[in-house]
Backbone bond lengths (Angstrom), bond angles and torsions (degrees), N, CA, C in turn:
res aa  C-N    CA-C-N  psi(-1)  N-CA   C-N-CA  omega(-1)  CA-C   N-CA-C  phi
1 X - - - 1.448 - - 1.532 108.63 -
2 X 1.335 127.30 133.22 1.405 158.47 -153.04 1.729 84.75 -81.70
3 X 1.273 104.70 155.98 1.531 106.52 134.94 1.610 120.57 -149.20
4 X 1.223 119.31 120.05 1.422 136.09 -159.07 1.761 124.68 -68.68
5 X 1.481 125.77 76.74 0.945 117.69 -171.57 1.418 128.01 -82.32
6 X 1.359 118.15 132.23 1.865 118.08 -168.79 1.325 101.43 -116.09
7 X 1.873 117.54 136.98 1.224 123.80 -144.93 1.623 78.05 -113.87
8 X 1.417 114.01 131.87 2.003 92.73 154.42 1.636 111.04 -132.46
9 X 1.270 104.87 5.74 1.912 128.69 -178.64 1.177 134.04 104.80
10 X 1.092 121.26 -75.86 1.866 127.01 -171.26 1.131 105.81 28.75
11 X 1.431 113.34 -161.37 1.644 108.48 -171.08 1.100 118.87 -81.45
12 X 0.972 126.75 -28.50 1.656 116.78 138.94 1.776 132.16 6.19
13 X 1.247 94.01 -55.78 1.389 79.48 162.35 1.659 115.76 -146.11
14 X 1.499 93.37 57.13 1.716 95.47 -174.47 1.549 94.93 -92.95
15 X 1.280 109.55 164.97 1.409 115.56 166.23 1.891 116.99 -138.14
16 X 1.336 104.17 159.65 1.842 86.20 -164.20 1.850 81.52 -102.62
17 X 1.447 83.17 157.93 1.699 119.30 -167.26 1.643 88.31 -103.77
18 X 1.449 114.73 111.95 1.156 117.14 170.44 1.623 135.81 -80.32
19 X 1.404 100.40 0.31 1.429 120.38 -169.62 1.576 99.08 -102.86
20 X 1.175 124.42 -36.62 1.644 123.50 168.50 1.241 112.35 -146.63
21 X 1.589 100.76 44.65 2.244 98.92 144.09 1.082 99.95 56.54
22 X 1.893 133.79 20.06 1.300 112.75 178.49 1.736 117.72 -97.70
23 X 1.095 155.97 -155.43 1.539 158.41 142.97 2.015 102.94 -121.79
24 X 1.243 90.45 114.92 1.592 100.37 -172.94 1.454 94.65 -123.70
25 X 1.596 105.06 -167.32 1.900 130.84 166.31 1.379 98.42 -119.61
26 X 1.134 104.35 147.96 1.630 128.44 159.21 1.197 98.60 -122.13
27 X 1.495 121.40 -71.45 1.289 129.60 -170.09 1.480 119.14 -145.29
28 X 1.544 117.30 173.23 1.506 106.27 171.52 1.482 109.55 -86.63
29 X 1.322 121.01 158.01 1.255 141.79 176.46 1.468 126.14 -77.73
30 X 1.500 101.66 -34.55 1.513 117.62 -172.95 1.505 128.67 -42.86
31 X 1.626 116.10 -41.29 1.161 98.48 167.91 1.652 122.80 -78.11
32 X 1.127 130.32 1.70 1.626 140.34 165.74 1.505 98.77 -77.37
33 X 1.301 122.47 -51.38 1.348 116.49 -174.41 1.705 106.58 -58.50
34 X 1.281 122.71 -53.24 1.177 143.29 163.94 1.923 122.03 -21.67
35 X 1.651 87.39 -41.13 1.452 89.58 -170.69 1.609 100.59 -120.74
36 X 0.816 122.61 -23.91 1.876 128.25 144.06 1.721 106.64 -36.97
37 X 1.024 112.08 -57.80 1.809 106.79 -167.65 2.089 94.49 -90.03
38 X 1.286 115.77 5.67 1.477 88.66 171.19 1.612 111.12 80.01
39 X 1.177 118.70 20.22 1.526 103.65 172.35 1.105 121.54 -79.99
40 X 1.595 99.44 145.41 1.479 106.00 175.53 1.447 118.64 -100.09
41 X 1.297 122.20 7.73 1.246 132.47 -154.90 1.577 109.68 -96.53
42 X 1.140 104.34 146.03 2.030 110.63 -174.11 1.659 87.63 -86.99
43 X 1.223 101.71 122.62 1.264 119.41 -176.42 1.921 104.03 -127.28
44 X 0.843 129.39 147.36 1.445 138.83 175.00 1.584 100.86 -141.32
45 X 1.421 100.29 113.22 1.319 116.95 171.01 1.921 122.05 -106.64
46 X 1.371 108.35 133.91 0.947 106.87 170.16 1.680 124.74 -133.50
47 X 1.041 123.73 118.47 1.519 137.55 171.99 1.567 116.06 -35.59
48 X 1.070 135.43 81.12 1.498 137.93 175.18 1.335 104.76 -57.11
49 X 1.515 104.39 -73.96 1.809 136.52 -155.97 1.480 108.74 -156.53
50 X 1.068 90.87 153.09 1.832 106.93 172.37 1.607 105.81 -143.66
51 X 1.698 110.67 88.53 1.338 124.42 -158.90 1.584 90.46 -138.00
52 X 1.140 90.83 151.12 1.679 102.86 154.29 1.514 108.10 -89.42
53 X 1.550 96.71 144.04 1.886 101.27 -166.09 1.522 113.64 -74.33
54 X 1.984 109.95 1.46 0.918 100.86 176.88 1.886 128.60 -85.86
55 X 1.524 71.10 -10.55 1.886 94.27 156.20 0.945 145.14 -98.64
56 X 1.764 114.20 17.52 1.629 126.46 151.75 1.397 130.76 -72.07
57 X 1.770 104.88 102.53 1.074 103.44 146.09 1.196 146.01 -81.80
58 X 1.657 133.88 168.67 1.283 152.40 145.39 1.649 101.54 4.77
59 X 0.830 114.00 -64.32 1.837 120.16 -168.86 1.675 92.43 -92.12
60 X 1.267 150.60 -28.65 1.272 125.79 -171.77 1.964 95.31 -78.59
61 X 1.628 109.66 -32.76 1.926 115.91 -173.06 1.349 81.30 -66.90
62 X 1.118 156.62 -58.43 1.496 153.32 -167.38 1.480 117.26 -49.14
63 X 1.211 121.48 -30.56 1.999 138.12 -162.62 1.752 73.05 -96.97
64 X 1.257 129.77 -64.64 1.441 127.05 -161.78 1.819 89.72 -56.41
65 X 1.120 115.19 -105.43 1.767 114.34 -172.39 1.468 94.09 -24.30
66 X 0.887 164.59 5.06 1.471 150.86 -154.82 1.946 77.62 -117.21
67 X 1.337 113.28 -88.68 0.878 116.79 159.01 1.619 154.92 11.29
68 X 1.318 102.20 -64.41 1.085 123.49 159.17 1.842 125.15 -84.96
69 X 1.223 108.17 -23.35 1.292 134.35 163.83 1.731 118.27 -57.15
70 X 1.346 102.42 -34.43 1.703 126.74 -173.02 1.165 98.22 -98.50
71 X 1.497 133.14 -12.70 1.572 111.45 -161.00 1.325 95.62 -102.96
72 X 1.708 96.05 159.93 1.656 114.79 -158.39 1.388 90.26 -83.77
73 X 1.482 123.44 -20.83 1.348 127.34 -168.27 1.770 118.42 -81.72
74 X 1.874 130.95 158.43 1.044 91.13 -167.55 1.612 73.97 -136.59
75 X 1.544 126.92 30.67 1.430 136.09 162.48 1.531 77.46 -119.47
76 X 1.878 96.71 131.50 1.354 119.91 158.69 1.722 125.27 -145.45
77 X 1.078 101.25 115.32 1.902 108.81 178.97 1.317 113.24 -94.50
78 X 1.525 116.29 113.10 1.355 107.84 170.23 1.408 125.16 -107.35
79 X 1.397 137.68 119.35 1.199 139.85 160.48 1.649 128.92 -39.97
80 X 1.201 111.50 88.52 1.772 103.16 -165.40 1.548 114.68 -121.68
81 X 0.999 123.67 172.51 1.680 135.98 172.94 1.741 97.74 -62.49
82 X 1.787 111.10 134.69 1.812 91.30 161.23 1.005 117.64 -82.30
83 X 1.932 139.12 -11.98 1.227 111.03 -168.28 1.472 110.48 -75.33
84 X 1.145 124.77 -21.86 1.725 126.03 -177.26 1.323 105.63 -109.70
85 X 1.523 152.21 18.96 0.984 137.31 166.97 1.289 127.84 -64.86
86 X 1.161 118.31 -9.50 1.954 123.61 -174.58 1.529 81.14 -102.56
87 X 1.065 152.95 -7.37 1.394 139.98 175.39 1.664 116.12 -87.69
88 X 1.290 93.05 -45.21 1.612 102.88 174.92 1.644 110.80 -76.85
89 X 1.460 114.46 -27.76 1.482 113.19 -179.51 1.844 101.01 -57.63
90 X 1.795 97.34 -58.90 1.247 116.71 -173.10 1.862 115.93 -44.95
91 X 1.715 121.65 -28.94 1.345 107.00 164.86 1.962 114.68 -99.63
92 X 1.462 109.69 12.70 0.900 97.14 173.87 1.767 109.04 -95.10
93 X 1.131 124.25 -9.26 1.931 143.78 -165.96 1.744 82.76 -99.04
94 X 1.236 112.99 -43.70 1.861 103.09 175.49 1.998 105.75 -60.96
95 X 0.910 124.65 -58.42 1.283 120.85 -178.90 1.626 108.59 -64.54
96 X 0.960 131.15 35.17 1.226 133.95 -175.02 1.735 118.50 -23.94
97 X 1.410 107.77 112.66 1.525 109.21 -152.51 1.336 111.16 -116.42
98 X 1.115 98.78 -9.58 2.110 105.12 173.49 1.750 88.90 76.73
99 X 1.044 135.97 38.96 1.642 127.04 168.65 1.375 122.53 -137.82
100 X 1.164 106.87 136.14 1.660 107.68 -175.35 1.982 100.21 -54.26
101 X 1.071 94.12 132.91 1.715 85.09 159.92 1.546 116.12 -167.56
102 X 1.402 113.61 117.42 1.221 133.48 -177.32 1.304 110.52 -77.14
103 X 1.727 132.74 147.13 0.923 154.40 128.68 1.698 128.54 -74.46
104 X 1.555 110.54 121.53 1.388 92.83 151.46 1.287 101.87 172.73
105 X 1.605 102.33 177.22 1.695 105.55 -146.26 1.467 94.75 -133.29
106 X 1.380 90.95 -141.51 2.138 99.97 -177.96 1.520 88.59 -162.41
107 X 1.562 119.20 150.22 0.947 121.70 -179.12 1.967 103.40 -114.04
108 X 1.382 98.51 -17.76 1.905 90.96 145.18 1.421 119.81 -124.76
109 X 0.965 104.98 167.98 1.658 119.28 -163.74 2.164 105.77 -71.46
110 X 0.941 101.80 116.52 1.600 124.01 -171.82 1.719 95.10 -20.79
111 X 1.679 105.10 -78.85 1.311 121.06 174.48 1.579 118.38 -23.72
112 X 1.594 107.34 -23.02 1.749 94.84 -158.30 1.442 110.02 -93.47
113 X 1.291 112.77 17.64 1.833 123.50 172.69 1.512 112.92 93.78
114 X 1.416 107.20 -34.17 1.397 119.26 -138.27 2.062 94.00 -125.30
115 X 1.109 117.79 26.78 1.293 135.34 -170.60 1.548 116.80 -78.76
116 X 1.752 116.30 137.34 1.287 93.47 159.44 1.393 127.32 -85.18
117 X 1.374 129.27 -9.69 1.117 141.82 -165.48 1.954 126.64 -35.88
118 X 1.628 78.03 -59.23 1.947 89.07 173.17 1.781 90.47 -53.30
119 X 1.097 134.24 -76.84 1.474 144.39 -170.63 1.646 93.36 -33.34
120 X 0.916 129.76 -79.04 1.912 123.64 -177.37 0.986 102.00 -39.19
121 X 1.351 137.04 -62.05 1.871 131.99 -136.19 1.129 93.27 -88.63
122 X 1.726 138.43 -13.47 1.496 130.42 -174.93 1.283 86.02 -75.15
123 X 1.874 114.14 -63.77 1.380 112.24 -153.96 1.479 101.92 -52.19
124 X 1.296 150.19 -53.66 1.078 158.04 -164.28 1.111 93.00 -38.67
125 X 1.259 106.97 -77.86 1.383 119.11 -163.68 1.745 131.70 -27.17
126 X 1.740 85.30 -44.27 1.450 104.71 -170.70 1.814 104.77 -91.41
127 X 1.206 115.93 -7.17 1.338 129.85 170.82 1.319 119.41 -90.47
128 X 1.655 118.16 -30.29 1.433 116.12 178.69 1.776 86.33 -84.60
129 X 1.154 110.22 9.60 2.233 84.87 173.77 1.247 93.45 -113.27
130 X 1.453 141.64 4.33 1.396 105.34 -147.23 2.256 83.14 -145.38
131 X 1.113 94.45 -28.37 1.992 98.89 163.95 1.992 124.32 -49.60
132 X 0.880 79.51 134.54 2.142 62.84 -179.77 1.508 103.76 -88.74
133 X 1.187 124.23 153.91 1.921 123.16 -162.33 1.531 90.61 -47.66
134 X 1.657 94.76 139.72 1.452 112.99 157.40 1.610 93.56 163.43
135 X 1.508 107.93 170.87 1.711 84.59 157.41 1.414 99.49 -146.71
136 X 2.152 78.74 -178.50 1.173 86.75 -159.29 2.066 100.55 -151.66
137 X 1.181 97.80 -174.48 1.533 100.19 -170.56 1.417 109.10 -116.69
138 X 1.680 146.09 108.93 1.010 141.10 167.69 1.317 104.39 -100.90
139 X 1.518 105.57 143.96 1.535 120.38 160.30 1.823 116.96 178.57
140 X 1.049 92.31 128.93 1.688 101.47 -177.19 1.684 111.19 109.71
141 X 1.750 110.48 5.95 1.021 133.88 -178.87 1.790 121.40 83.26
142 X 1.490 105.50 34.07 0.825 103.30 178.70 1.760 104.47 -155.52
143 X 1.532 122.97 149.93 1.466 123.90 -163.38 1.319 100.92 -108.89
144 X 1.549 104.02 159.08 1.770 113.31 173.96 1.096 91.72 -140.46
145 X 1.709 106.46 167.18 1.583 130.88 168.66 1.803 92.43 -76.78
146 X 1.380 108.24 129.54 1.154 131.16 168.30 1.832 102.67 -27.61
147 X 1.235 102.87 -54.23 1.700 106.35 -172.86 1.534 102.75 -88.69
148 X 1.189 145.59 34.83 1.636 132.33 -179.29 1.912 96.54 -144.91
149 X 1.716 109.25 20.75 1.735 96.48 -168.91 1.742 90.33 -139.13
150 X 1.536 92.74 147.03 1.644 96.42 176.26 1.983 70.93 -138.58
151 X 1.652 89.29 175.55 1.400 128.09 178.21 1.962 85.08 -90.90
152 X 1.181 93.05 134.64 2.191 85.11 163.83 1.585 85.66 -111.98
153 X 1.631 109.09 119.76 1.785 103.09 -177.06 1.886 116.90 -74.78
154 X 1.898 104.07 -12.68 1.496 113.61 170.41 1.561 112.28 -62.95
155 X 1.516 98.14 -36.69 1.875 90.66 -171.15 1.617 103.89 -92.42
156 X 1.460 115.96 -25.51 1.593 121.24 -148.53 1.208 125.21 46.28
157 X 1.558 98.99 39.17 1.804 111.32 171.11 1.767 103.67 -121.48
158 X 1.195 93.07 140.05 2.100 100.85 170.36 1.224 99.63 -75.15
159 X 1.507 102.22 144.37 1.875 112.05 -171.84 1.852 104.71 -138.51
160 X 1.040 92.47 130.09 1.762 83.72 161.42 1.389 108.67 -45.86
161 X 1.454 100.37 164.21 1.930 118.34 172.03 1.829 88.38 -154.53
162 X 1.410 100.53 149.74 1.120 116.85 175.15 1.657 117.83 -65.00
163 X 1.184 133.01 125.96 1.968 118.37 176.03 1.041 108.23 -35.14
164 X 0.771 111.34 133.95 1.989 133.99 158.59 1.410 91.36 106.52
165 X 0.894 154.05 -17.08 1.405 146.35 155.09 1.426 140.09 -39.38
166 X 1.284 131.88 130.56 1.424 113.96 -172.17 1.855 116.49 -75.97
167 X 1.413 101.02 142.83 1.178 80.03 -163.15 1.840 93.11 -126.07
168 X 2.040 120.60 179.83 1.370 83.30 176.73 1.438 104.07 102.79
169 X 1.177 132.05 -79.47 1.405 121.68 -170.57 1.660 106.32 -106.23
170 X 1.133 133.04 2.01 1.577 120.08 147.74 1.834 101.01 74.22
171 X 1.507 100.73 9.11 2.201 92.74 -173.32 1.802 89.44 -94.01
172 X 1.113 115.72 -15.02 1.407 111.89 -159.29 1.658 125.46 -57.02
């Protein structure tokens, strides 16, 4: 059994532009990350976007559930931005899809040596096989229910929150 990874960017796979100090995309990283950590796993990757998540809209979270909705696969890891990832988790748990599907990002950029990224995409990895369908957001080596995780933007760590809580924007 496959497991279907969807790329859409965040820092994850930004890289800094040394000629004007910027953090852009060229490309995704994932299959380097992939073969850096030694996986043995049948992975099928596909390229959505290479955005910062602070540039997801309504219709780009829609191409993602669209997405994941189409795939033959029913383990799914997605590579996303952290400031909007509990938002995009949150309309993908609305389309309720019967499929495992992980979220998660890096809070430094893959390229910069010093990354959490390889560290997320394992845990992911081993969480989109081993979660029963629903999703959810891992990072920092540890998973949440899509609805119980915000970003805290003081620590730049994902934290539980109690249900019914807002989660996601970290002001709370």
């Amino acid at each position: 059994m496959s497991i279907r990874i969807f790329v859409t960017g965040g820092t994850f796979d930004k890289e800094y532009n040394e000629i004007d100090g910027t953090l852009s995309f060229t490309h995704t990283h994932v299959e380097e990350i992939l073969k850096l950590g030694r996986s043995q796993l049948d992975v099928r990757i596909t390229e959505l976007m290479l955005i910062d998540s602070l540039d997801m809209t309504p219709a780009l979270r829609e191409r993602i559930c669209t997405a994941c909705r189409e795939a033959a696969e029913d383990q799914i890891v997605i590579t996303h931005g952290t400031d909007t990832m509990c938002e995009t988790a949150r309309v993908l748990a609305a389309a309720n899809l019967n499929k495992t599907i992980v979220l998660t990002g890096a809070m430094i950029p893959y390229k910069f040596g010093t990354s959490d990224g390889l560290f997320n995409m394992g845990c992911a990895l081993a969480f989109a096989q081993a979660l029963p369908p629903g999703v959810y957001v891992a990072m920092n080596g540890r998973w949440f229910p899509w609805d119980r995780v915000r970003k805290n933007r003081q620590t730049g760590i994902f934290e539980e929150i109690e249900p019914g809580k807002k989660g996601g924007s970290g002001a709370e």
